[in-house]
VOLO-244424 format. One record per residue (C-alpha): residue number from 1; x, y, z. Coordinates in pm, whole numbers. Example, Ala and Ser with C-alpha at 12.3 -4.5 7.8 and 13.67 -1.06 7.14 Angstrom:
<sites>
torse:1, u:1230, v:-450, w:780
torse:2, u:1367, v:-106, w:714
</sites>
This chain:
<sites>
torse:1, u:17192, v:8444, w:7532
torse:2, u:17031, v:8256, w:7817
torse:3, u:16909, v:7940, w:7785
torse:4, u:16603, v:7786, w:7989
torse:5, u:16520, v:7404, w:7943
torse:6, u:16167, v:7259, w:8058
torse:7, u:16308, v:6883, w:8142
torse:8, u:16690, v:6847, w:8196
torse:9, u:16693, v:6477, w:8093
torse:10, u:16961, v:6302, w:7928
torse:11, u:16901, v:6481, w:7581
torse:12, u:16849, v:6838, w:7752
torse:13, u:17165, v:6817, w:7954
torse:14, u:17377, v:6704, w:7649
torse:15, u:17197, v:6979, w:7487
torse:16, u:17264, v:7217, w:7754
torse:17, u:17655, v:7166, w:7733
torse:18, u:17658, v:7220, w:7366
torse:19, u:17439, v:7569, w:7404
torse:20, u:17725, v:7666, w:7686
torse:21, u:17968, v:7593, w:7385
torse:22, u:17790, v:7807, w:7120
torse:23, u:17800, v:8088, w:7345
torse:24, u:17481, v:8059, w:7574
torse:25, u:17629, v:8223, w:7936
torse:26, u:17360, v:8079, w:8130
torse:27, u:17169, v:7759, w:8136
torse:28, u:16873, v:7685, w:8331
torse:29, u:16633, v:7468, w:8348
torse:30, u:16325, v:7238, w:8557
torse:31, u:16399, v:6893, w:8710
torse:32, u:16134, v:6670, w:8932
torse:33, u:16325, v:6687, w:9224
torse:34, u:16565, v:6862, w:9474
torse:35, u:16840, v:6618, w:9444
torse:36, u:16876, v:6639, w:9083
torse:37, u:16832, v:7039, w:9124
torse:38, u:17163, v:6986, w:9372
torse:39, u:17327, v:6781, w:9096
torse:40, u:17303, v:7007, w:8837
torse:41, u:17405, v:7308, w:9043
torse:42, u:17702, v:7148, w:9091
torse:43, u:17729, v:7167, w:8701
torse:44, u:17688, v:7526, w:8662
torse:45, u:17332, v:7452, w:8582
torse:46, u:17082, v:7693, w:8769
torse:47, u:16782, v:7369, w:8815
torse:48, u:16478, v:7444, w:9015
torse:49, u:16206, v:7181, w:9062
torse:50, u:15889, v:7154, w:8857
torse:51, u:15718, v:6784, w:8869
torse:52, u:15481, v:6857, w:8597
torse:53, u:15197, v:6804, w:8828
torse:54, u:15172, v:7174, w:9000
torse:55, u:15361, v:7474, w:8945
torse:56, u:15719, v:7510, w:8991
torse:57, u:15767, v:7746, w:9312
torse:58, u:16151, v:7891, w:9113
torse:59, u:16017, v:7826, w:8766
torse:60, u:15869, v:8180, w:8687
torse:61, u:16224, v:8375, w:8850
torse:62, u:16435, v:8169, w:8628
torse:63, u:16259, v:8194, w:8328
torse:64, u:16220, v:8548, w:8306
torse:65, u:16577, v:8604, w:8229
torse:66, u:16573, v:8369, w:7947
torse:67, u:16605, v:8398, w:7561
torse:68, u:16543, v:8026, w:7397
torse:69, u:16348, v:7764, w:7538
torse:70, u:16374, v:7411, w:7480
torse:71, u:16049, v:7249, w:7614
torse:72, u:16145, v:6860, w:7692
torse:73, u:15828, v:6671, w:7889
torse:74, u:15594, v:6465, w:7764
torse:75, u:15231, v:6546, w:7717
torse:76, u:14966, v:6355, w:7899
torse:77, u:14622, v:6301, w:7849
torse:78, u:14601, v:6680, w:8000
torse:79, u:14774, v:6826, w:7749
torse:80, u:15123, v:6977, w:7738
torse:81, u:15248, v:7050, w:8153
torse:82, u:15431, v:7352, w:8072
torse:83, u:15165, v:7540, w:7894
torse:84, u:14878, v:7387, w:8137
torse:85, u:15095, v:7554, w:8452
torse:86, u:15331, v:7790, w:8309
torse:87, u:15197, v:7993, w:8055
torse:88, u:15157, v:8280, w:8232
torse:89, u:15502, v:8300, w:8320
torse:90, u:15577, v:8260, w:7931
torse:91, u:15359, v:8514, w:7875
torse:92, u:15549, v:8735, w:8072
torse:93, u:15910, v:8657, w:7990
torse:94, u:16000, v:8984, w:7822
torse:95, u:16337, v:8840, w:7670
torse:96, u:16185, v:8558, w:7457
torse:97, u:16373, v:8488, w:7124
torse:98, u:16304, v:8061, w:7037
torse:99, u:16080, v:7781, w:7155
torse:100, u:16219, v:7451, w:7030
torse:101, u:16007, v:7136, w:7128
torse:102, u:16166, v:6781, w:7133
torse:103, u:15859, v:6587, w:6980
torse:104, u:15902, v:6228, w:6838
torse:105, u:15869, v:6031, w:6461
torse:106, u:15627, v:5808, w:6719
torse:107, u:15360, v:6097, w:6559
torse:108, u:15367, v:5941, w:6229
torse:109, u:15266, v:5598, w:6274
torse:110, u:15314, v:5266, w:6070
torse:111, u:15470, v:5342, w:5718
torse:112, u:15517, v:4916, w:5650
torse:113, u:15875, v:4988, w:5624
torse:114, u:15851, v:5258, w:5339
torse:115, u:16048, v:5569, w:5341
torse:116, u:15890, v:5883, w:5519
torse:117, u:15895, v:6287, w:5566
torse:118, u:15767, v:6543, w:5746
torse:119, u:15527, v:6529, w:5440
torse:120, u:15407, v:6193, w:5572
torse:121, u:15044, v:6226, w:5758
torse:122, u:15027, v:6169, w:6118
torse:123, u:14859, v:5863, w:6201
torse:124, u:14990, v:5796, w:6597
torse:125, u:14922, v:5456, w:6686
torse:126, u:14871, v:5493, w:7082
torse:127, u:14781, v:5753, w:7319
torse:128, u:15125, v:5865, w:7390
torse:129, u:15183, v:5974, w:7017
torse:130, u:14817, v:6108, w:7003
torse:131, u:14940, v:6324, w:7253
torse:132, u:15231, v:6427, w:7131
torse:133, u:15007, v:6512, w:6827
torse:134, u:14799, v:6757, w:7038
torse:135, u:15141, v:6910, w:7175
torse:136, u:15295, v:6993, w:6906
torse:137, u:15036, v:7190, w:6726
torse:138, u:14896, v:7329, w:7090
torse:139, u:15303, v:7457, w:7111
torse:140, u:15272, v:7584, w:6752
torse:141, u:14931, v:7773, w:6803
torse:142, u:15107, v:7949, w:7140
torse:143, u:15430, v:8078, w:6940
torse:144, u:15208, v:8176, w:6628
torse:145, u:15000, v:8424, w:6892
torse:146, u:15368, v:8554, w:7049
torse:147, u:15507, v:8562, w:6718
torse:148, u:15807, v:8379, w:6805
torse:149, u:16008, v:8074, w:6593
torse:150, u:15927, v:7796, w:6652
torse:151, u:16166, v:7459, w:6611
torse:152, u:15994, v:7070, w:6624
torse:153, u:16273, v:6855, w:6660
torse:154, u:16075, v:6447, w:6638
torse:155, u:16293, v:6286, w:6782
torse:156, u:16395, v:5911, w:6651
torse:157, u:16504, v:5667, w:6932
torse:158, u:16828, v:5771, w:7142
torse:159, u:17107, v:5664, w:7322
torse:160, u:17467, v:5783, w:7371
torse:161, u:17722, v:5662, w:7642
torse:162, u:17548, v:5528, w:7973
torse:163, u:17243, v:5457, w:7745
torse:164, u:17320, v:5181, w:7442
torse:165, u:17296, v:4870, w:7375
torse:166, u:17633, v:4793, w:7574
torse:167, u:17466, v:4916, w:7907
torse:168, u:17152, v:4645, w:7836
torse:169, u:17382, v:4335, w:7750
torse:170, u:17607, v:4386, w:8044
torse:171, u:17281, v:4429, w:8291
torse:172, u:17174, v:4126, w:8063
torse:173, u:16879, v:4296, w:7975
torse:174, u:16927, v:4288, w:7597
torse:175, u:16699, v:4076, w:7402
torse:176, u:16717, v:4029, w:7016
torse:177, u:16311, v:4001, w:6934
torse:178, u:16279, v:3924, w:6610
torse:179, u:15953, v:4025, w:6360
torse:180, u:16059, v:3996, w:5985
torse:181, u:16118, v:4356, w:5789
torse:182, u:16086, v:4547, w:6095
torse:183, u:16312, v:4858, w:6150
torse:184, u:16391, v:5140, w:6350
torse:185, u:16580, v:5497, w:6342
torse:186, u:16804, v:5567, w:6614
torse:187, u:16987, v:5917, w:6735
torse:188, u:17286, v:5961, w:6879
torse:189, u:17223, v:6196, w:7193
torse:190, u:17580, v:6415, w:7064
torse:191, u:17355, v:6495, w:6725
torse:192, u:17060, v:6577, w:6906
torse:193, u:17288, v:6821, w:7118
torse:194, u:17480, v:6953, w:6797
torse:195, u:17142, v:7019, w:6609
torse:196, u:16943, v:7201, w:6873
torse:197, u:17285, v:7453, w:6975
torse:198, u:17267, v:7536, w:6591
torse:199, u:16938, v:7537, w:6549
torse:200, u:16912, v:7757, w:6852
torse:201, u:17189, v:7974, w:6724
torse:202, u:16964, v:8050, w:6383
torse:203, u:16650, v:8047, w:6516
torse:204, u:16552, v:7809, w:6333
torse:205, u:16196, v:7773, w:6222
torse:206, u:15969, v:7458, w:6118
torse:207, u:15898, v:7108, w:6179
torse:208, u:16236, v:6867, w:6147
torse:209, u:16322, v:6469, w:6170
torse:210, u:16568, v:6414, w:6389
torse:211, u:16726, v:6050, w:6325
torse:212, u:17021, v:5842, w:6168
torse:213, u:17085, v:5798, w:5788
torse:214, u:17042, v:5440, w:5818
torse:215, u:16714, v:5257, w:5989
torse:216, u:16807, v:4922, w:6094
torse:217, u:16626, v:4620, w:6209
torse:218, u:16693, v:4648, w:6608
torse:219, u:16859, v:4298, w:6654
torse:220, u:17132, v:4366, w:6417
torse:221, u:17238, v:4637, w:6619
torse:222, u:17237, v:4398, w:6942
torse:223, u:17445, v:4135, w:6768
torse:224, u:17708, v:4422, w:6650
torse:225, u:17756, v:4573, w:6989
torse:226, u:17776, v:4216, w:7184
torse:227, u:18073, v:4161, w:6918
torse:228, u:18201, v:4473, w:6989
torse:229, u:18257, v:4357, w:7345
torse:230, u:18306, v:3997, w:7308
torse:231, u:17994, v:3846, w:7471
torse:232, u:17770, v:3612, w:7322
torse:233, u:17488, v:3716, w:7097
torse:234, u:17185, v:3655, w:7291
torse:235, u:16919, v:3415, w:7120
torse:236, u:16624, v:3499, w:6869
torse:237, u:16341, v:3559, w:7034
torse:238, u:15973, v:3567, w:6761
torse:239, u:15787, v:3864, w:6824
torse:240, u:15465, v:3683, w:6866
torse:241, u:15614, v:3462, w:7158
torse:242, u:15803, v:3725, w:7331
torse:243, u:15711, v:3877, w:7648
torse:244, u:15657, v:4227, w:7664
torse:245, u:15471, v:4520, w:7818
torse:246, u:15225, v:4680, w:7662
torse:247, u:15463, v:4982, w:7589
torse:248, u:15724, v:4778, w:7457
torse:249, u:15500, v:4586, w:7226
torse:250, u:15354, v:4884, w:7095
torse:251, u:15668, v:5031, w:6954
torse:252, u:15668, v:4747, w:6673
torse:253, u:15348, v:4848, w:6591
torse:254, u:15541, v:5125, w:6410
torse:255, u:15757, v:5042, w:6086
torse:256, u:15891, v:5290, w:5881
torse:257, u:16198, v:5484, w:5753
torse:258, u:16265, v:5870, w:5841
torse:259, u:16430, v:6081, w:5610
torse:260, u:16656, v:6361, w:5809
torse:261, u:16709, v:6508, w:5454
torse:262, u:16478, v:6805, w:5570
torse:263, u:16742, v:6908, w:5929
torse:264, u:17085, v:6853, w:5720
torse:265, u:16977, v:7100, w:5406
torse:266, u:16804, v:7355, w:5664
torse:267, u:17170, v:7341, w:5848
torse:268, u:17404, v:7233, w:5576
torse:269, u:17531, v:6952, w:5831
torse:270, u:17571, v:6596, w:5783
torse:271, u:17491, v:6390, w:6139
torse:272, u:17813, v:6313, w:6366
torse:273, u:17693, v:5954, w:6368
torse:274, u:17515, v:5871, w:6074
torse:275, u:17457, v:5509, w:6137
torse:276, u:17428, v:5262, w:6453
torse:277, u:17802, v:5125, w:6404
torse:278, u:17953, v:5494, w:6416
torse:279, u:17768, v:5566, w:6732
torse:280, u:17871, v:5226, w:6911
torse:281, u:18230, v:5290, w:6818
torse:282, u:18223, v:5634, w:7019
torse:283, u:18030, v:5556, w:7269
torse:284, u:18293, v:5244, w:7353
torse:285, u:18594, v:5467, w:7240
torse:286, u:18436, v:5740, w:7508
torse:287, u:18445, v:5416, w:7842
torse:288, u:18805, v:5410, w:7745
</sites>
């Protein structure tokens, strides 16, 4: 099994390390630049450069050898990259097995705080998430015509060591903005890595939530990890005062709770870190 990965960010690469444990004997995959290609070959990952922007000179080489694909770029108002500049070289992988896309619970929208599904209709609230819309079904459509399976992983908000909480209140970057009832899912990068090496395994099939058991209001989880590590709990700040960039504001626009009921049964799992405090403790136990 041969692994090829279309964006080796921080949740590909963890990703990547867990396929090499289930068994994968190559991993491959597209970065947006040489240096990072040079890093990763110094990992035993084969990286070739594709930007998103233009075709990747090594991308259609590499990916011919491959059996699962996990597609990891975001969409722009364009459409998905891979399929706008690589589809012919999908086309002509012979070896194909599995497309998994990392999507994002950004699709569904604002929920008020309720519980959701993947029942839950998709009401994006900005262009990103509109896109993301288009992407996934545009990713569905192409596996549906090569008869392949086909795994949507939406993908809650993630960190893991050398991207937490602890990493923004030592930079002192960590700000606790406060608007009443809100809440967010988080996902420990080690699940997301777990999930898609069994989920690769299976061939797993369908559209999943990918996030914590527990949705919590974002500046309990600052106040937990500054005790944690013994600085001071930076102030309230009211969401209608604080400064923030577009971006940043928008993701409050979104309020809701996402079930991963629908991932655990399809695996029989339960997530490694089912809840912010579990994933701060390793992530702190793992600087040691």
């Amino acid at each position: 099994m041969q692994a090829f990965f279309f964006g080796l960010g921080f949740s590909s690469i963890n990703a990547a390390e867990a396929l090499r444990q289930h068994g994968f004997d190559r991993i491959s995959g597209t970065v947006r630049s040489p240096e990072k290609a040079a890093h990763l070959q110094a990992r035993d990952i084969e990286a070739v450069v594709f930007d998103g922007t233009t075709p990747g000179a090594e991308v259609s080489r590499t990916l011919a050898r491959s059996s699962h694909l996990v597609f990891s770029i975001a969409p722009g108002e364009d459409g998905d990259p891979v399929l706008r500049h690589h589809r012919n070289d999908l086309d002509a992988a012979p070896a194909l097995q599995w497309l998994c896309y990392y999507s994002t619970v950004g699709v569904y929208g604002d929920f008020g705080g309720d519980w959701i599904d993947e029942t839950a209709p998709l009401v994006p609230r900005n262009m990103r998430s509109d896109w993301r819309v288009l992407a996934e079904q545009a990713w569905r459509d192409y596996a549906a015509e090569r008869g392949l399976p086909l795994c949507i992983l939406r993908l809650a908000g993630i960190y893991g060591p050398g991207r937490s909480t602890f990493d923004k209140l030592r930079a002192g970057t960590a700000r606790r903005i406060i608007k009443p009832g809100q809440v967010f899912n988080r996902i420990h990068v080690a699940d997301i890595a777990r999930v898609t090496a069994l989920a690769a395994e299976r061939r797993l099939a369908g559209t999943f939530n990918l996030a914590d058991d527990e949705p919590a209001p974002p500046q309990d989880v600052i106040a937990y990890a500054a005790g944690m590590i013994g600085m001071d709990i930076p102030p309230d700040m009211p969401f209608e005062t604080a400064e923030m960039t577009p971006m940043q504001r928008s993701f409050y626009r979104d309020n809701k709770r996402v079930s991963n009921r629908s991932i655990k049964r399809a695996l029989g799992i339960e997530m490694l870190y089912p809840n912010y405090r579990m994933g701060l403790t390793q992530i702190l136990e793992s600087e040691k």
